[in-house]
N, CA and C atoms as a LAMMPS dump frame, in Angstrom:
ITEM: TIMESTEP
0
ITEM: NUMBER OF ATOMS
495
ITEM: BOX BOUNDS ff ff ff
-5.0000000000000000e+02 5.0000000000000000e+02
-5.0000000000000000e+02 5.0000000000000000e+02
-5.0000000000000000e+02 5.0000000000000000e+02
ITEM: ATOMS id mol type element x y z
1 1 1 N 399.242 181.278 331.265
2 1 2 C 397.817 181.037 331.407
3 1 3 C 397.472 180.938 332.897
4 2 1 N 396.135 181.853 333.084
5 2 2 C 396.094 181.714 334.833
6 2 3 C 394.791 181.07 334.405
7 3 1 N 394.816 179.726 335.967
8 3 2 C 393.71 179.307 336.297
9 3 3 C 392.885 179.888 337.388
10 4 1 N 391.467 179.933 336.778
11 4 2 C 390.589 180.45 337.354
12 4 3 C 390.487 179.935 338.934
13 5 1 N 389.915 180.954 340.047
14 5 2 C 389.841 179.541 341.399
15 5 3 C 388.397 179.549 341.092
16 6 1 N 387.874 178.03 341.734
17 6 2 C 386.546 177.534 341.822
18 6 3 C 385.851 177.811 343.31
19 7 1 N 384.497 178.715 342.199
20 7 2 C 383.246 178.615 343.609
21 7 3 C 382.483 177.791 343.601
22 8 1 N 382.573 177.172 344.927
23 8 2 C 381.478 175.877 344.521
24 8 3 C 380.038 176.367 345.747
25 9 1 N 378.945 176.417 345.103
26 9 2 C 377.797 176.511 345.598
27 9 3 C 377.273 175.428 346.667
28 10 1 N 376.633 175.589 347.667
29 10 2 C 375.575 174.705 347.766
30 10 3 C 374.182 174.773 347.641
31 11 1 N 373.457 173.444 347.85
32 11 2 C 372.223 174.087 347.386
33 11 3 C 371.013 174.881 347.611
34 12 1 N 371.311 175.58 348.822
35 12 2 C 370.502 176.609 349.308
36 12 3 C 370.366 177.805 348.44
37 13 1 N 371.461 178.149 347.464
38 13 2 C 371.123 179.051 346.169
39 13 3 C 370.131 178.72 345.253
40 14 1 N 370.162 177.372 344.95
41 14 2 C 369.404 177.076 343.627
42 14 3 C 367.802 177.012 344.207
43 15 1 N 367.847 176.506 345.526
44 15 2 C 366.471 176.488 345.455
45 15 3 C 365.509 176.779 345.127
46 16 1 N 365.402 178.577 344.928
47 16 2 C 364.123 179.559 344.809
48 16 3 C 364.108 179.402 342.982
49 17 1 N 365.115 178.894 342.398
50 17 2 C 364.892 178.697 340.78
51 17 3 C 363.624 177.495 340.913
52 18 1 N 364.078 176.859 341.517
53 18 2 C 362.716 175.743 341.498
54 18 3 C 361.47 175.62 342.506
55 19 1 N 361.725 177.096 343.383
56 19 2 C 360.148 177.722 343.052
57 19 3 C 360.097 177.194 345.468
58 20 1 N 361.319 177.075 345.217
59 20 2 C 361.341 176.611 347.224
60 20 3 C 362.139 177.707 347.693
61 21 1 N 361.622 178.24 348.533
62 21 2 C 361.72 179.621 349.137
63 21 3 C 362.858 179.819 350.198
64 22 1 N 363.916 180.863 350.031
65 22 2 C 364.746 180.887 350.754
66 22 3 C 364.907 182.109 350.97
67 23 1 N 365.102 183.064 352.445
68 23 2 C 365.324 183.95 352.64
69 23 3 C 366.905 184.506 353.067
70 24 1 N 367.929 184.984 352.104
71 24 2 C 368.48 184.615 352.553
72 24 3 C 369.602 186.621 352.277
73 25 1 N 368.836 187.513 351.727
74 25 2 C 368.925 188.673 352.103
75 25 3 C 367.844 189.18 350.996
76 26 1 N 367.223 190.627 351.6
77 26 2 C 366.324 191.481 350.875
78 26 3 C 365.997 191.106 349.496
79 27 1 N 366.941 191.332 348.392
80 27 2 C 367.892 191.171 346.73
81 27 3 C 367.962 189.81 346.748
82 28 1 N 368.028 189.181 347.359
83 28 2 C 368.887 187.646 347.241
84 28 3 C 368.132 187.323 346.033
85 29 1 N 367.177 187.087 345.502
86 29 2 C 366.553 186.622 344.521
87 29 3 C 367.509 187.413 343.093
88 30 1 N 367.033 188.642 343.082
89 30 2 C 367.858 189.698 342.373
90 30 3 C 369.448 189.88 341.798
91 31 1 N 369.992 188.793 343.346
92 31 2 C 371.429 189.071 343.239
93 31 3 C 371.369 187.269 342.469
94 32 1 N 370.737 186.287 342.995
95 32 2 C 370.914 185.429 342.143
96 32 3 C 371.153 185.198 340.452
97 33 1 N 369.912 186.07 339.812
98 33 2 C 369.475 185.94 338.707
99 33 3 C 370.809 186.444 337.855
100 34 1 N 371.057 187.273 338.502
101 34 2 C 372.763 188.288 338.155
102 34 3 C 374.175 187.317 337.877
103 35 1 N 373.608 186.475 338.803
104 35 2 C 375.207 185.285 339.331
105 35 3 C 374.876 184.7 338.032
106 36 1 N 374.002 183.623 338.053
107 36 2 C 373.654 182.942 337.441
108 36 3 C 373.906 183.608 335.958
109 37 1 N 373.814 184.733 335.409
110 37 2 C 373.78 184.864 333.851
111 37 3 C 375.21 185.708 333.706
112 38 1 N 375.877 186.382 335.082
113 38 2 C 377.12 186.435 334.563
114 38 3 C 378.292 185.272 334.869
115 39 1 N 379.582 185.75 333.717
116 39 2 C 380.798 184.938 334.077
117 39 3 C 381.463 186.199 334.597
118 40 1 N 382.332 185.335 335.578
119 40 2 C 383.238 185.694 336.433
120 40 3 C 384.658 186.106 335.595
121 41 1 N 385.2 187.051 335.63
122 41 2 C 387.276 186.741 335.646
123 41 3 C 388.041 186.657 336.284
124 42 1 N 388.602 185.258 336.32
125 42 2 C 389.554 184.754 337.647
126 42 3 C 388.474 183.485 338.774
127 43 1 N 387.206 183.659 338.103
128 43 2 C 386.57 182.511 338.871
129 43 3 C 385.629 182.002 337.949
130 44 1 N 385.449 180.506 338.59
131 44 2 C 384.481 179.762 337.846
132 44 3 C 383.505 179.406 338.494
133 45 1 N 382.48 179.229 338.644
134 45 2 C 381.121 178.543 339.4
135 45 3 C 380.989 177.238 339.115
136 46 1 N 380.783 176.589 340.59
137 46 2 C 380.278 175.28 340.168
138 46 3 C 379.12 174.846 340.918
139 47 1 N 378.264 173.599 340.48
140 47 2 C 377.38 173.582 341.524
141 47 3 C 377.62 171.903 341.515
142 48 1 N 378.14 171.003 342.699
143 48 2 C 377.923 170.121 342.956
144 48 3 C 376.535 168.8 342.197
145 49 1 N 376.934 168.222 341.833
146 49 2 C 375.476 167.537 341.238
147 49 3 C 374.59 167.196 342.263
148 50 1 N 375.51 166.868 343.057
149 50 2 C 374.505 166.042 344.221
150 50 3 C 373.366 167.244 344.543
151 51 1 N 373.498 168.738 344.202
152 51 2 C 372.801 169.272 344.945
153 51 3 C 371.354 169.656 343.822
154 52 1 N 371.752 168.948 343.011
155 52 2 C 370.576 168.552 341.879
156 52 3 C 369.645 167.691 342.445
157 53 1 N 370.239 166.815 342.979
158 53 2 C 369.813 165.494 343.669
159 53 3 C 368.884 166.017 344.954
160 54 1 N 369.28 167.046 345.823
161 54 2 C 369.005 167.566 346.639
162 54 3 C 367.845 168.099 346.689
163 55 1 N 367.644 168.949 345.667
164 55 2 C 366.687 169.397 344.827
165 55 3 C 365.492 168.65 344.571
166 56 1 N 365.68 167.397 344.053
167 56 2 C 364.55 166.446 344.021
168 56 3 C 364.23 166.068 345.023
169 57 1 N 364.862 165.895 346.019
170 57 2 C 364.233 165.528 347.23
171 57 3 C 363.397 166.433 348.346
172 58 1 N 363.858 167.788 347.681
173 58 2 C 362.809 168.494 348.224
174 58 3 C 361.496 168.753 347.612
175 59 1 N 361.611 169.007 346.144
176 59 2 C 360.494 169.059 345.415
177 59 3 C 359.724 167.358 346.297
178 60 1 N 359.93 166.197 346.425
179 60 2 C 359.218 165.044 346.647
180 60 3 C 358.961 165.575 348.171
181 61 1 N 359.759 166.007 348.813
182 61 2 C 358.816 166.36 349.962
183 61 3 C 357.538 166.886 350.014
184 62 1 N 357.307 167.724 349.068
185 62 2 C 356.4 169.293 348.576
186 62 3 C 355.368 168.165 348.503
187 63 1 N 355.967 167.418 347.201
188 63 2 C 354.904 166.629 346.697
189 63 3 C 353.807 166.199 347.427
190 64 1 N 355.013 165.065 348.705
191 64 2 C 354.349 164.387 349.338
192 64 3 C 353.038 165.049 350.589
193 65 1 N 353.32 166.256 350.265
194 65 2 C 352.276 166.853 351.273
195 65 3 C 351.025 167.712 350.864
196 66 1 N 351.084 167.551 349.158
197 66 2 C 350.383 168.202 348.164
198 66 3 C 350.212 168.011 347.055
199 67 1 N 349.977 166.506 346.726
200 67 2 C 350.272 165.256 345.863
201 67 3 C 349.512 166.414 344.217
202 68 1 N 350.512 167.076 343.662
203 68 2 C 350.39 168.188 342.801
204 68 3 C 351.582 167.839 341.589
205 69 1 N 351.069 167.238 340.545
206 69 2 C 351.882 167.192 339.479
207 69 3 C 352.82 167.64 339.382
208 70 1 N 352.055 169.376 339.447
209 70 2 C 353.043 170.192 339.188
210 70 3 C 354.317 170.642 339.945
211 71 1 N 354.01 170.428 340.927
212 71 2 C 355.418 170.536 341.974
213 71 3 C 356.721 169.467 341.29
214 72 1 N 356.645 168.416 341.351
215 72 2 C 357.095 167.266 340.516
216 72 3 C 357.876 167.577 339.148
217 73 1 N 357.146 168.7 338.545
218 73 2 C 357.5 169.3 337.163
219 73 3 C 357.995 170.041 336.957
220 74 1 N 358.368 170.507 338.536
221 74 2 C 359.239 172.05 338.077
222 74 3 C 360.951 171.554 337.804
223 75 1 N 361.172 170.222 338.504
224 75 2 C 362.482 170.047 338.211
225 75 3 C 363.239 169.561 336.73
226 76 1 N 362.093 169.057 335.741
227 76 2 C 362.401 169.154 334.186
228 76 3 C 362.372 170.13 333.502
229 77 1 N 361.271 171.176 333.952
230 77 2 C 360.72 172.442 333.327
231 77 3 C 361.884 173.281 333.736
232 78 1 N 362.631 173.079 335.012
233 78 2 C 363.813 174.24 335.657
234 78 3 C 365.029 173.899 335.16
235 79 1 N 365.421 173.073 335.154
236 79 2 C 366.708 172.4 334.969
237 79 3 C 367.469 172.825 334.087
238 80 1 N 366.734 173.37 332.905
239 80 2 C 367.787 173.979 332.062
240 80 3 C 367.994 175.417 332.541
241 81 1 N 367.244 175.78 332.977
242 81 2 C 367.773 177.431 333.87
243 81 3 C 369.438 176.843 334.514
244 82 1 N 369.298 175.899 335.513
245 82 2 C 370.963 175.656 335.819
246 82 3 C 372.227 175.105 334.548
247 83 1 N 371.139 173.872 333.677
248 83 2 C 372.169 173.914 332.656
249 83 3 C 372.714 174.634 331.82
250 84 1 N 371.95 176.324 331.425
251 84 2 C 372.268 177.002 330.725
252 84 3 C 372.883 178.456 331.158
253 85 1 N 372.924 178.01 332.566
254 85 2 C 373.452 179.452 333.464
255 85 3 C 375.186 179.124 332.988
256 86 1 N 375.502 179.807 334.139
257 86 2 C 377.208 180.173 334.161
258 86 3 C 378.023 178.844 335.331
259 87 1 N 376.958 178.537 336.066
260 87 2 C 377.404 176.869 336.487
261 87 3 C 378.378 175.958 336.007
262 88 1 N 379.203 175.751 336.588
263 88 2 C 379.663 174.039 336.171
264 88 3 C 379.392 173.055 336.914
265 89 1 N 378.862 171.945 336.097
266 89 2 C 378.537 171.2 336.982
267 89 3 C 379.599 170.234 337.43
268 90 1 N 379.978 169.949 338.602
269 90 2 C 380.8 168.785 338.973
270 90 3 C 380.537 167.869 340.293
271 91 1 N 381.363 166.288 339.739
272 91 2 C 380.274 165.594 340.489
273 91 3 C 381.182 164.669 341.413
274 92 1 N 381.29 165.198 342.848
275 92 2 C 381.913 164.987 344.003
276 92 3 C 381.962 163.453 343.848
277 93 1 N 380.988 162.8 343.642
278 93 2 C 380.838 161.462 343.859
279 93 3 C 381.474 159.941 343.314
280 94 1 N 382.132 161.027 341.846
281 94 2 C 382.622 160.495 340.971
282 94 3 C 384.158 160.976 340.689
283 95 1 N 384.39 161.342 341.737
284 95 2 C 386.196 162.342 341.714
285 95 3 C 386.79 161.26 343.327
286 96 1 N 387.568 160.753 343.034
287 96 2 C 388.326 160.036 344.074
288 96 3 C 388.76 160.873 345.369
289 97 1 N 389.492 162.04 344.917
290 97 2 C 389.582 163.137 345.968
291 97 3 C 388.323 163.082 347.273
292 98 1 N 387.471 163.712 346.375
293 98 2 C 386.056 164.582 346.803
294 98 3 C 385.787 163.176 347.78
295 99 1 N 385.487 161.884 347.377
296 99 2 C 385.311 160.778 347.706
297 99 3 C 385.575 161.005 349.123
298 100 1 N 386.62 160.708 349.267
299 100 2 C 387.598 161.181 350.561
300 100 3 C 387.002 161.636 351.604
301 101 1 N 387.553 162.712 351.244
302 101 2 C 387.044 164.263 352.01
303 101 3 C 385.794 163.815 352.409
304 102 1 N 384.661 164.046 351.344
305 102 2 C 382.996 163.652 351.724
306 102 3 C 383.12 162.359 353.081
307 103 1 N 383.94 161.105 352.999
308 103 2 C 383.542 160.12 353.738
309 103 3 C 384.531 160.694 355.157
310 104 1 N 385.336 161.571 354.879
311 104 2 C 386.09 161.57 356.399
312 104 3 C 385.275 162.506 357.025
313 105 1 N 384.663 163.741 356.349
314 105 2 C 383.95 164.63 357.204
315 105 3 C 382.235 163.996 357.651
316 106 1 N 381.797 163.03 357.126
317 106 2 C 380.852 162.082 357.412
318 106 3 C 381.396 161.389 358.71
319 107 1 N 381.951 160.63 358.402
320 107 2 C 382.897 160.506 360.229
321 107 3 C 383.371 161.04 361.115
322 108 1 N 383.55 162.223 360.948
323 108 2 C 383.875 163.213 361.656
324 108 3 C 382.481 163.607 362.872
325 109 1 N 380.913 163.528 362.06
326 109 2 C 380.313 163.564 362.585
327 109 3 C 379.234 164.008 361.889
328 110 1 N 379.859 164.967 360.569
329 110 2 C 378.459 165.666 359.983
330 110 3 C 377.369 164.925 359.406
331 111 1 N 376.14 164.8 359.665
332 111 2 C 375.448 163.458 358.99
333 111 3 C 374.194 163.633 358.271
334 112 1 N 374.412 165.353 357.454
335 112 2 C 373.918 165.341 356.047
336 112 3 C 375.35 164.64 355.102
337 113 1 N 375.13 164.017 354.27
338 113 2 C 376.284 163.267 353.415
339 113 3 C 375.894 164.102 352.218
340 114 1 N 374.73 164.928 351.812
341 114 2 C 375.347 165.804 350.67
342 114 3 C 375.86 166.634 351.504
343 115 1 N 375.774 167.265 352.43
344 115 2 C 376.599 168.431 352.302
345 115 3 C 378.21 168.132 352.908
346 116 1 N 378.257 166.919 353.181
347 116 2 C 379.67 165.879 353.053
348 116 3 C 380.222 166.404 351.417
349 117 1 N 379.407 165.85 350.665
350 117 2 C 379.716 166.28 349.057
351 117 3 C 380.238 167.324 348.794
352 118 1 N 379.512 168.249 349.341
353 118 2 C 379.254 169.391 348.132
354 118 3 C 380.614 170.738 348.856
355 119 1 N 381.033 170.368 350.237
356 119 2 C 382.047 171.322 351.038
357 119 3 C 383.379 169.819 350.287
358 120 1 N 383.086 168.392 350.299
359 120 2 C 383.993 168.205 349.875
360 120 3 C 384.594 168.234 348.065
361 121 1 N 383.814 168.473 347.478
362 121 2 C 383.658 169.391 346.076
363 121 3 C 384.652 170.507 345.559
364 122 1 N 384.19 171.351 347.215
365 122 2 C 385.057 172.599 347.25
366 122 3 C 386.399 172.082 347.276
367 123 1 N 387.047 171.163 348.352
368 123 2 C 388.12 170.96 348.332
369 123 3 C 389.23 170.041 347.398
370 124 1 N 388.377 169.084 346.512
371 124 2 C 388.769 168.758 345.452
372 124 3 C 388.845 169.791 343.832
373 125 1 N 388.628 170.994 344.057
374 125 2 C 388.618 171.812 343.176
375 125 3 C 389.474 173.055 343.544
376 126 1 N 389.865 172.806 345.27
377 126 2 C 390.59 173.682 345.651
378 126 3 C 389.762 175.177 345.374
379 127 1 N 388.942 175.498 345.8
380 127 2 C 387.699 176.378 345.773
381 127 3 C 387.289 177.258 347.351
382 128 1 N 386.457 178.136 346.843
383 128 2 C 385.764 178.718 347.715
384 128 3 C 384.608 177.778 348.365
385 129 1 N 383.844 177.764 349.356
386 129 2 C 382.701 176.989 349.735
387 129 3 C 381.57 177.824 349.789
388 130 1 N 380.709 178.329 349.348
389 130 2 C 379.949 179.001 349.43
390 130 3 C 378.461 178.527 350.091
391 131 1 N 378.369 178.999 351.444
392 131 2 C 377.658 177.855 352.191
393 131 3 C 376.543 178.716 353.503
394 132 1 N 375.248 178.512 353.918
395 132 2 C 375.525 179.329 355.197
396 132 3 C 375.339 178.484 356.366
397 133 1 N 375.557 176.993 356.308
398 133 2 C 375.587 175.976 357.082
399 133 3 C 376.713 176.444 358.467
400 134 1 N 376.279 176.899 359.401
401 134 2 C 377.431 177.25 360.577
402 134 3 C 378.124 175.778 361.267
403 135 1 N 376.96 174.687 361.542
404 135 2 C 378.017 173.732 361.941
405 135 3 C 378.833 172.921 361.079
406 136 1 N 378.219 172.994 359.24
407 136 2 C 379.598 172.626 358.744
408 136 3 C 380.506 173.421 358.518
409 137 1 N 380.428 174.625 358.823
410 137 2 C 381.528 175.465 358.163
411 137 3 C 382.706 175.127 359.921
412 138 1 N 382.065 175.261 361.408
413 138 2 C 382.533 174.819 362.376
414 138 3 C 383.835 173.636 361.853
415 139 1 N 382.807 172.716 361.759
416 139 2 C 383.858 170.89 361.305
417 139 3 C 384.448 171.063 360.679
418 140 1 N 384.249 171.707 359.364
419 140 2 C 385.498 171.383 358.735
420 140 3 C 386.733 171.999 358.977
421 141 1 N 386.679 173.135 359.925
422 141 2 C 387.874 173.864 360.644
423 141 3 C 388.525 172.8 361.125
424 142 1 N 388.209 171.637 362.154
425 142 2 C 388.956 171.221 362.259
426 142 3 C 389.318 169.517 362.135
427 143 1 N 389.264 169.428 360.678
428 143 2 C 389.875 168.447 359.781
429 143 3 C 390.825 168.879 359.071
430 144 1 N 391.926 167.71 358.976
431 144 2 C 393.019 168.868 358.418
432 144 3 C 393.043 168.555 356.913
433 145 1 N 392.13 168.174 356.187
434 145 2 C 392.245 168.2 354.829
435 145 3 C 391.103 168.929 354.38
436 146 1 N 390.288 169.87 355.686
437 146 2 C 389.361 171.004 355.214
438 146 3 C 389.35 172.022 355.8
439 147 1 N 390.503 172.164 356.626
440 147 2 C 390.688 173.254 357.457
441 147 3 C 391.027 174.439 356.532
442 148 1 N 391.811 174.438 355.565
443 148 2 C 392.415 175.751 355.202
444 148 3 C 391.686 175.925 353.44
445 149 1 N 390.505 175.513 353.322
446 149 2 C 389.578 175.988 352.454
447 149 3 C 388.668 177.308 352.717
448 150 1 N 388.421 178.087 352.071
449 150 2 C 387.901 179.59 352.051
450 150 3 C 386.42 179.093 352.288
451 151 1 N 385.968 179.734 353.128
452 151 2 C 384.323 179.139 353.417
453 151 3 C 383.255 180.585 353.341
454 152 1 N 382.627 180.993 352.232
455 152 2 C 381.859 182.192 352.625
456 152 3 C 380.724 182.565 352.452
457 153 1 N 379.39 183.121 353.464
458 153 2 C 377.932 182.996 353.007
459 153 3 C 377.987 183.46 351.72
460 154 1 N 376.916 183.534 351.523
461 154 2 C 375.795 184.348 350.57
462 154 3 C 376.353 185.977 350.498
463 155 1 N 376.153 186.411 351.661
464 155 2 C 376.482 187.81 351.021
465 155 3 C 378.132 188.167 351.351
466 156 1 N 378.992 186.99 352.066
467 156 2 C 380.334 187.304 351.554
468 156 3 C 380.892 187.321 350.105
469 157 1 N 380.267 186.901 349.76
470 157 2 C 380.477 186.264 348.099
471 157 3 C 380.073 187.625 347.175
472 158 1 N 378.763 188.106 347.543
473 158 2 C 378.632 189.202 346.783
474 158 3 C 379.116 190.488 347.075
475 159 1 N 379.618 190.779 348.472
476 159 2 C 380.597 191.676 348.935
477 159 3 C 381.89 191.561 348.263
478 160 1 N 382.676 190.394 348.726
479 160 2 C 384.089 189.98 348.472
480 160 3 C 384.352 189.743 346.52
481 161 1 N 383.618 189.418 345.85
482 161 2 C 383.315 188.688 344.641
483 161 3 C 382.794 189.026 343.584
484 162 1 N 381.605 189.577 343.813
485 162 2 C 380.535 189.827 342.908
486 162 3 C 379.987 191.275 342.245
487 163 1 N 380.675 191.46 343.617
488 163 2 C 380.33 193.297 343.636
489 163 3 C 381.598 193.949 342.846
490 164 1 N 382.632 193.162 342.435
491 164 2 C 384.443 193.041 342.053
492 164 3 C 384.243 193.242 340.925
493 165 1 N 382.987 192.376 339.91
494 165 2 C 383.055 192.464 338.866
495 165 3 C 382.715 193.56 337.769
């Protein structure tokens, strides 16, 4: 029996499902909708919870500058789009590993703490990082319990990965 390796997302993918705009190639929307409803062979998708969490905090930004129900509503009304995609969800926060990792690369210097999570996610799943953050992908080069994790944008993933299938 072979185990699958894990891609773990962050949340700059999910965004445009809940309606917050990311440019992040021509298709990107296109190539999402694709990810999201296929499965992989030989890989699994995951998406960090925290970056659920993430999610709400941007929708409350929106809010707060356009005090609109509906902004507020897209994250009950959306949510099952991620629960019913090809996602797994897993939750850095609650894995002793991930724990770790997340609080040493927080000391290290990086001082978003989800995206502490969600690169340390990757490495408790022993995974890809799928990310286009340049100064965390920088740091964690050189920590040595995140140095030798696979780190790759958006369109490495659909070059290297996606385009495979």
């Amino acid at each position: 029996m072979t185990i699958n390796k894990a891609i773990v997302f962050d949340t700059t993918y999910i965004l445009p499902i809940f309606g917050i705009k990311v440019e992040l190639s021509p298709d990107f929307k296109n190539e999402l909708v694709k990810v999201l409803a296929n499965t992989f062979q030989n890989y699994d998708l995951y998406l960090p919870s925290i970056c659920l969490i993430e999610v709400s905090y941007k929708l409350n930004r929106e809010y707060r500058q356009r005090v609109d129900i509906e902004i507020l509503n897209r994250y009950p009304i959306l949510l099952p789009t991620i629960l019913n995609s090809s996602l797994k969800i897993f939750n850095p926060q609650l894995d002793v590993n991930a724990s770790l990792v997340a609080m040493k690369i927080r000391h290290k210097g990086h001082t978003d703490l989800m995206d502490c999570w969600i690169a340390a996610a990757a490495v408790a799943l022993n995974g890809i990082l799928v990310t286009e953050d340049k100064p965390l992908k920088e740091m964690l080069q050189t920590i040595p319990e995140t140095k030798d994790i696979d780190i790759y944008s958006w369109n490495d993933f659909i070059e290297r990965i996606f385009k495979k299938i």
